[in-house]
C-alpha positions in Angstrom: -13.3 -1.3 11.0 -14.3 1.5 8.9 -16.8 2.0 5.7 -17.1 4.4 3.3 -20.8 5.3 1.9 -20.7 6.8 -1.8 -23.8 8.5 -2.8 -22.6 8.3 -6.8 -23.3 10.4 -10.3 -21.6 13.5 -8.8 -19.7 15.1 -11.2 -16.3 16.0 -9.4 -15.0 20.1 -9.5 -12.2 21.8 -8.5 -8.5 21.4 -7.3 -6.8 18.6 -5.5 -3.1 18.4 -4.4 -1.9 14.8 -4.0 0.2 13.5 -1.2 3.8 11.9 -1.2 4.7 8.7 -3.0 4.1 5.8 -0.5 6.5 4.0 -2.8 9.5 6.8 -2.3 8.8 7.0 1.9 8.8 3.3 2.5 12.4 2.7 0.7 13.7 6.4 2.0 12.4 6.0 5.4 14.8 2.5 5.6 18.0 4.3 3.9 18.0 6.2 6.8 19.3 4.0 8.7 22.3 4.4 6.5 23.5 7.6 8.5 24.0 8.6 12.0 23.6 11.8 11.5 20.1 13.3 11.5 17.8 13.5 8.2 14.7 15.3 7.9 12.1 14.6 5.1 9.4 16.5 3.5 5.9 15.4 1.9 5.9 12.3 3.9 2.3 10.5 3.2 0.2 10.1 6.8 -1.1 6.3 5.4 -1.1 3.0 7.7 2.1 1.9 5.7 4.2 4.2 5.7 3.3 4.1 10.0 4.0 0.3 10.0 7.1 0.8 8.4 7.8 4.1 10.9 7.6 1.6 13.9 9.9 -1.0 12.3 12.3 1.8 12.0 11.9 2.9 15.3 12.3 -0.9 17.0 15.5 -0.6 15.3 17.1 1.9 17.8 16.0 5.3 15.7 14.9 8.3 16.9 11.7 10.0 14.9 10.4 13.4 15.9 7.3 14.2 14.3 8.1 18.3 12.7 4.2 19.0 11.5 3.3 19.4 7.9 4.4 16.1 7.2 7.7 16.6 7.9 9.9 14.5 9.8 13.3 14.2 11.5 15.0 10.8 11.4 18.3 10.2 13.4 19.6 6.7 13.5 22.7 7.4 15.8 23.2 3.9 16.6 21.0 0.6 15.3 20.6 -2.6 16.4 19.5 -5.8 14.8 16.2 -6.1 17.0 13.7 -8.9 16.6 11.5 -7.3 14.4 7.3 -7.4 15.2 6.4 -10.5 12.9 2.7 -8.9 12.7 4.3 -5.8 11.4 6.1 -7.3 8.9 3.3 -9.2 8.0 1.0 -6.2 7.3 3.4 -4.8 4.6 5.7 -5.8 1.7 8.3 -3.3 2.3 9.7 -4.3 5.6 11.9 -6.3 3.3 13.2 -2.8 2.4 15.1 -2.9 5.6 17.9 -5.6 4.9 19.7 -4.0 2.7 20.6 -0.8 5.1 20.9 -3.2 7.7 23.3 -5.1 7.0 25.5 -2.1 5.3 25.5 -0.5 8.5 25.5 -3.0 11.2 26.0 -6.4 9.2 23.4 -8.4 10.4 19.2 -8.3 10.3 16.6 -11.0 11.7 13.4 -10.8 9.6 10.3 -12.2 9.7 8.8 -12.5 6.4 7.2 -9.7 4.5 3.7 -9.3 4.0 1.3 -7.1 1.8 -1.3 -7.1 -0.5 -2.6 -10.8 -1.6 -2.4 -10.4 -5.6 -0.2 -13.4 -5.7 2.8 -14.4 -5.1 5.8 -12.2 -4.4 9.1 -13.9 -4.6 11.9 -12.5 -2.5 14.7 -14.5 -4.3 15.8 -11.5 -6.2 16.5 -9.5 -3.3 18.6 -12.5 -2.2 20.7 -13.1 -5.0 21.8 -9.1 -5.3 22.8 -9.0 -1.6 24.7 -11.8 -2.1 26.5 -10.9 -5.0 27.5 -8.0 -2.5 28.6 -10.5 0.4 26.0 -10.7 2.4 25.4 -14.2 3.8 21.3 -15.8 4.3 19.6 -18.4 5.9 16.3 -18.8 5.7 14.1 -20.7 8.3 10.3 -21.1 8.3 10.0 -18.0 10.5 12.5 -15.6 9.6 15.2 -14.3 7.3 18.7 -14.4 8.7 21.6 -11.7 6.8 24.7 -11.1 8.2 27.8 -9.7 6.5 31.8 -8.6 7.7 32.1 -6.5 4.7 30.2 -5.3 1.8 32.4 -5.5 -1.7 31.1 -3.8 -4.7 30.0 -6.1 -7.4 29.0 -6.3 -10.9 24.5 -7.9 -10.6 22.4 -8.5 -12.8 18.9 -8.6 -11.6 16.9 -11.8 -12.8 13.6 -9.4 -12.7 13.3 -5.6 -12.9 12.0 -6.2 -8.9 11.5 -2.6 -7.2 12.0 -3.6 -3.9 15.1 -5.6 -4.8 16.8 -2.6 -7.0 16.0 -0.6 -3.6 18.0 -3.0 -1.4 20.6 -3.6 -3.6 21.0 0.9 -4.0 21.1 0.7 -0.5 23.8 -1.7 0.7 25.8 -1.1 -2.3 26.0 2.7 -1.5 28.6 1.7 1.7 30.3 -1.0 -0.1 33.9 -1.2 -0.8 34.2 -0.3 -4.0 32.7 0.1 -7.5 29.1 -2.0 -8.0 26.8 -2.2 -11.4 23.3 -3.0 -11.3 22.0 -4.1 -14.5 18.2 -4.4 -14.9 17.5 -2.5 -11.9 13.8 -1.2 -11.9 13.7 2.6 -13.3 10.3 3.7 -11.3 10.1 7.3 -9.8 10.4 5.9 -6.3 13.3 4.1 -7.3 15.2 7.5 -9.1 13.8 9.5 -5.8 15.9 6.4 -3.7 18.8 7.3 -5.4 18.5 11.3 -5.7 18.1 10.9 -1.6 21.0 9.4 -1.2 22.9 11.4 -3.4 21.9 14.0 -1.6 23.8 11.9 2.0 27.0 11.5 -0.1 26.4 8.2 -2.1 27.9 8.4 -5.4 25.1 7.3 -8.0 25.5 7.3 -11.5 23.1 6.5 -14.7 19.5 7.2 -12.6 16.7 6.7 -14.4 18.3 4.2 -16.6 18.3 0.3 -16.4 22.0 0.1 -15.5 23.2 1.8 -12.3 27.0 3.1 -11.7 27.4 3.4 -8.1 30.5 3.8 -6.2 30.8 3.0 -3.0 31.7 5.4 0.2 33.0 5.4 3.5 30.2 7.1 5.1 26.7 8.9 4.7 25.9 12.3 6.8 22.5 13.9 7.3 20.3 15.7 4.8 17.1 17.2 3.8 14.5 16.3 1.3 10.9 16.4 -0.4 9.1 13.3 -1.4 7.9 13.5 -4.9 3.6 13.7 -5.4 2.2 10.1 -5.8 2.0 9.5 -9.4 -0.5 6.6 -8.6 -2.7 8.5 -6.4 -2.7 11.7 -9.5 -3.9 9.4 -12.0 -6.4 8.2 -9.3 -8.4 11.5 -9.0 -7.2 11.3 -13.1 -9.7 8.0 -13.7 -12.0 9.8 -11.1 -12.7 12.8 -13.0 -13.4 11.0 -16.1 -15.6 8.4 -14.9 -17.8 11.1 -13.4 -17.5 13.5 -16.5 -15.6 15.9 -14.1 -13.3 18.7 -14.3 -10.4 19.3 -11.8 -7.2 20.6 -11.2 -4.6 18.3 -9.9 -1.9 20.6 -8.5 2.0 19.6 -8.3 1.1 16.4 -10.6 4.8 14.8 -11.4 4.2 15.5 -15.2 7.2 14.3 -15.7 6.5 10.8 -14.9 3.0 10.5 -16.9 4.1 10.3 -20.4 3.1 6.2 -21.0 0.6 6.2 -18.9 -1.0 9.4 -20.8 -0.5 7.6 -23.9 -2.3 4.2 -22.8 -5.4 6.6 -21.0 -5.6 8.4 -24.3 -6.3 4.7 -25.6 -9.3 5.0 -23.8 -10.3 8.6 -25.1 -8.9 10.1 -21.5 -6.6 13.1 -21.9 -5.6 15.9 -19.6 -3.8 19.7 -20.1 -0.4 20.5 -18.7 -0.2 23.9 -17.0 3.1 24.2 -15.3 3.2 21.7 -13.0 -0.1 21.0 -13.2 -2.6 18.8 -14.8 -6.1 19.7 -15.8 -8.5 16.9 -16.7 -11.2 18.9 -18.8 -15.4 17.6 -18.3 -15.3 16.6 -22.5 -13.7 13.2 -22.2 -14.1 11.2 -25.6 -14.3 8.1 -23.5 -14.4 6.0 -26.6 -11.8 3.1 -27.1 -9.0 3.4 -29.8 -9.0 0.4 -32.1 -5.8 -0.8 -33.5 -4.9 -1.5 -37.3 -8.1 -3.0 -39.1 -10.4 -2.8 -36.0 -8.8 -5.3 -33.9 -9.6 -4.8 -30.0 -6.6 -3.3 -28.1 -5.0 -5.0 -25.4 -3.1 -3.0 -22.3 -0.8 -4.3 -20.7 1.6 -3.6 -17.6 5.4 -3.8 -18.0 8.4 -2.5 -15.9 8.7 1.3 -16.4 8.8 3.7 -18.2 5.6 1.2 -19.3 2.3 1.0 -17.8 2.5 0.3 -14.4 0.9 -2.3 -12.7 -0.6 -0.8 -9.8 -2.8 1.6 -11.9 -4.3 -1.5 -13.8 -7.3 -1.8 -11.6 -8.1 1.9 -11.9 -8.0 1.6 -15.9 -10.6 -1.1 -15.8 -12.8 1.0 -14.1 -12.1 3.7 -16.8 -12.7 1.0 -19.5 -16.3 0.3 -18.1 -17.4 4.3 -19.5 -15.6 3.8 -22.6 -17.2 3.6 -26.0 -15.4 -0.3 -27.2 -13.8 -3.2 -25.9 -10.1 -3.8 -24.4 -8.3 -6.3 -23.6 -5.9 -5.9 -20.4 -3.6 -8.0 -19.2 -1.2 -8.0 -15.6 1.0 -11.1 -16.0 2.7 -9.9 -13.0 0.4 -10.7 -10.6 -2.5 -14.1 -10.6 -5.2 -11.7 -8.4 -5.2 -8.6 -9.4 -8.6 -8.9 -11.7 -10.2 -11.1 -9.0 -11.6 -7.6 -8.0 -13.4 -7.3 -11.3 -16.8 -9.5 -10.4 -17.6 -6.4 -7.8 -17.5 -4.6 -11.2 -19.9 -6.9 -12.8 -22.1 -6.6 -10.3 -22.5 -3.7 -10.8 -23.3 -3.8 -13.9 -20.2 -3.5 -15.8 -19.1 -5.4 -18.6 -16.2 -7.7 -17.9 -15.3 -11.1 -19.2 -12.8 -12.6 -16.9 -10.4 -14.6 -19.4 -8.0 -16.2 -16.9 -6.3 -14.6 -13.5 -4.2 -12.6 -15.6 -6.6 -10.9 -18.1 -10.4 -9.4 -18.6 -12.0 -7.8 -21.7 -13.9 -5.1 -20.9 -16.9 -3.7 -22.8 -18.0 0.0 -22.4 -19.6 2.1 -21.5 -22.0 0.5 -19.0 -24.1 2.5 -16.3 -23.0 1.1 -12.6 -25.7 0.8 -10.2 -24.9 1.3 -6.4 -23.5 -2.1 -4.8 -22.4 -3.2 -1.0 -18.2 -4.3 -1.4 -15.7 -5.0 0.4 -12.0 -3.8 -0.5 -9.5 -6.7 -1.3 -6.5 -4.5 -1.2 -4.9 -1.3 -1.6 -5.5 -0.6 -5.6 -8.9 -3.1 -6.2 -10.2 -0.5 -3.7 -9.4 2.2 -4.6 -10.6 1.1 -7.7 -14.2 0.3 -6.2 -13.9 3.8 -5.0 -14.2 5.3 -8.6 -17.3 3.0 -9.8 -19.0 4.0 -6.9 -18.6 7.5 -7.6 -19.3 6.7 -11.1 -23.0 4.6 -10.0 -25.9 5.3 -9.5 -27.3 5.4 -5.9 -25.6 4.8 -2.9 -22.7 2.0 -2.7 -21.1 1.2 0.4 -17.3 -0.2 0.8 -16.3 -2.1 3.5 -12.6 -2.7 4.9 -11.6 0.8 3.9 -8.2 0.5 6.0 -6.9 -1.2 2.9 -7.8 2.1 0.8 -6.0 3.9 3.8 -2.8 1.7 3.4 -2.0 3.9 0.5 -4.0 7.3 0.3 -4.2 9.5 2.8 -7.1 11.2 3.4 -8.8 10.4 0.3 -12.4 10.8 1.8 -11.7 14.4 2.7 -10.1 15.1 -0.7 -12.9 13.6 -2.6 -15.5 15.4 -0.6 -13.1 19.1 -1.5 -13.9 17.9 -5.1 -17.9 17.5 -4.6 -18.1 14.1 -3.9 -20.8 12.9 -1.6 -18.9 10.3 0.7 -19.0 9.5 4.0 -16.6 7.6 6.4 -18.1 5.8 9.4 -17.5 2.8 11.6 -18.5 -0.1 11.9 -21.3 -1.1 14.3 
């Protein structure tokens, strides 16, 4: 086990370029087995998920060949329904990601259940009621999901939540099925609209991306391809919060500008703002960091919704922003029952934060953050730990940094490019 150690109150400087969306590989590294003809992908994040989800993959019968500069060719000549590594599937949610490409080429998939972050619970029943619609038949036992199928037919679903992961499976097994399909509130996200560009890209026929309401027609066959994972839009608004909590100034290079919009309108809620230069973002040192009220004074509340709204994965880091903020907020995930549990590390540190119920905090800012020993719960609360430490004073050490790893690759060395006194070290 790792550590990071943060000597905090360093004011970050210069340019950063973020890595691929972990949300895009995960789902783009399954459609591949949608093909049997080789694929080779670009900007593929080196994080502990995406190599989870690379061994899956590879139990299934596919070839990988590592190309350098995080490129890699995928050929899934032939697959087979292997008994997946429950462990594996354990350590992340997206091994789920897998049924729907496995049953629309081989018709049938054993799998354990999925794992991931613990911020609640995350139903799978959506993912089974859209692959059924499509023909798929499941059982499900105490240790594994059980999907087989004779043929896919296109069908007309309506999703009963905007679920991610379930819009992914659905794109993916209806792309080979006989026939015209609909999905109606399917999730809109960048990794969802990179899912479908990918496979467009292989042959599929997808129409209406980017909407709430996909038009896909189904086809015979995929063939092989090329392409670039988009920058992680979670990761840019990372070094984003980063910058501001310790009255910074960098350059994020290759941002995805054109997925910020919302979230740039709720950070500017929190006096945060940024210049677009090309495809670029600047985040200037002169933050306002002061809370925008709404009508009569009345404390503004943020909360996540399926996009093009905030997102919930980027809730933790705005609470951290919150903490430097001239005001008080109210935010509230009503997604997920643990995603504030993180927030007593906060107030340890000095911050803040009433804890309302598991689904929302007020925050009151600003508040200097004093250096504190953590532990990171998961993926985004640590990442999220990360930036008050850079924003304390003294030195703060995080523990269980292979959850930070799960999702940002290199992160250490990229905050140490900026200024950042941090250190990685073992364990003793």
């Amino acid at each position: 086990m790792e550590k990071f150690i943060i000597h905090g109150g360093v004011p970050l400087r210069g340019d950063v370029v973020p890595s691929g969306n972990k949300n895009a590989a995960l789902p783009l590294l399954a459609a591949c087995l949608l093909t049997d003809e080789p694929v080779i992908l670009h900007n593929v994040p080196q994080i502990r998920d995406v190599n989870d989800m690379r061994r899956l993959v590879q139990s299934l019968g596919v070839e990988m060949e590592d190309l350098g500069n995080n490129s890699w060719r995928i050929t899934a000549r032939t697959v087979r329904p292997a008994d997946l590594d429950p462990d594996l599937c354990r350590r992340i949610r997206a091994s789920i990601l897998l049924a729907g490409p496995m049953i629309a080429r081989s018709g049938e998939l054993r799998l354990p259940p999925p794992g991931g972050d613990v911020i609640g619970r995350r139903r799978v029943d959506t993912h089974l009621l859209a692959l059924k619609a499509l023909g798929a038949q499941v059982k499900y036992g105490r240790s594994d999901f059980q999907f087989k199928a004779r043929e896919l037919k296109g069908a007309n679903i309506l999703l009963d939540e905007a679920s991610v992961t379930a819009s992914e499976n659905a794109i993916s097994a209806a792309v080979l099925a006989r026939g015209s399909t609909v999905i109606r509130n399917a999730a809109s996200e960048p990794h969802i609209q990179e899912l479908c560009h990918f496979l467009n890209t292989l042959g599929a026929r997808i129409e209406n991306i980017g909407s709430n309401t996909l038009h896909i027609e189904g086809v015979e066959r995929l063939h092989g391809g090329e392409f670039t994972i988009g920058p992680d839009y979670l990761e840019v608004i990372s070094f984003v919060g980063a910058a501001a909590v310790t009255r910074g100034s960098i350059r994020i290079r290759n941002a995805g500008v054109e997925y910020l919009d919302m979230i740039r309108v709720v950070f500017n809620r929190m006096g945060v703002d940024w210049n677009v230069e090309g495809r670029d973002i600047v985040v200037p040192a002169d933050q306002k960091l002061e809370v925008e009220t709404d009508l009569g004074g009345a404390i503004p509340t943020i909360s996540v919704m399926p996009w093009p709204a905030f997102p919930t994965d980027l809730m933790s880091i705005a609470i951290v922003v919150a903490t430097q903020a001239r005001g008080s907020i109210l935010f509230h995930d009503w997604m997920y029952p643990s995603r504030m549990f993180f927030t007593d590390k906060l107030v340890s540190m000095g911050a803040q934060i009433v804890l309302c119920d598991p689904h929302r905090c007020i925050v009151q800012g600003p508040t200097q953050l004093f250096h504190e020993k953590m532990e990171s719960p998961d993926i985004r609360a640590g990442m999220a730990l990360l930036l008050a430490a850079l924003a304390a004073a003294g030195k703060s050490t995080i523990r269980n940094v292979g959850q930070i790893d799960r999702g940002y690759e290199k992160v250490d060395e990229k905050l140490r490019s900026l200024g950042a006194q941090i250190e990685r070290l073992r364990e003793q």
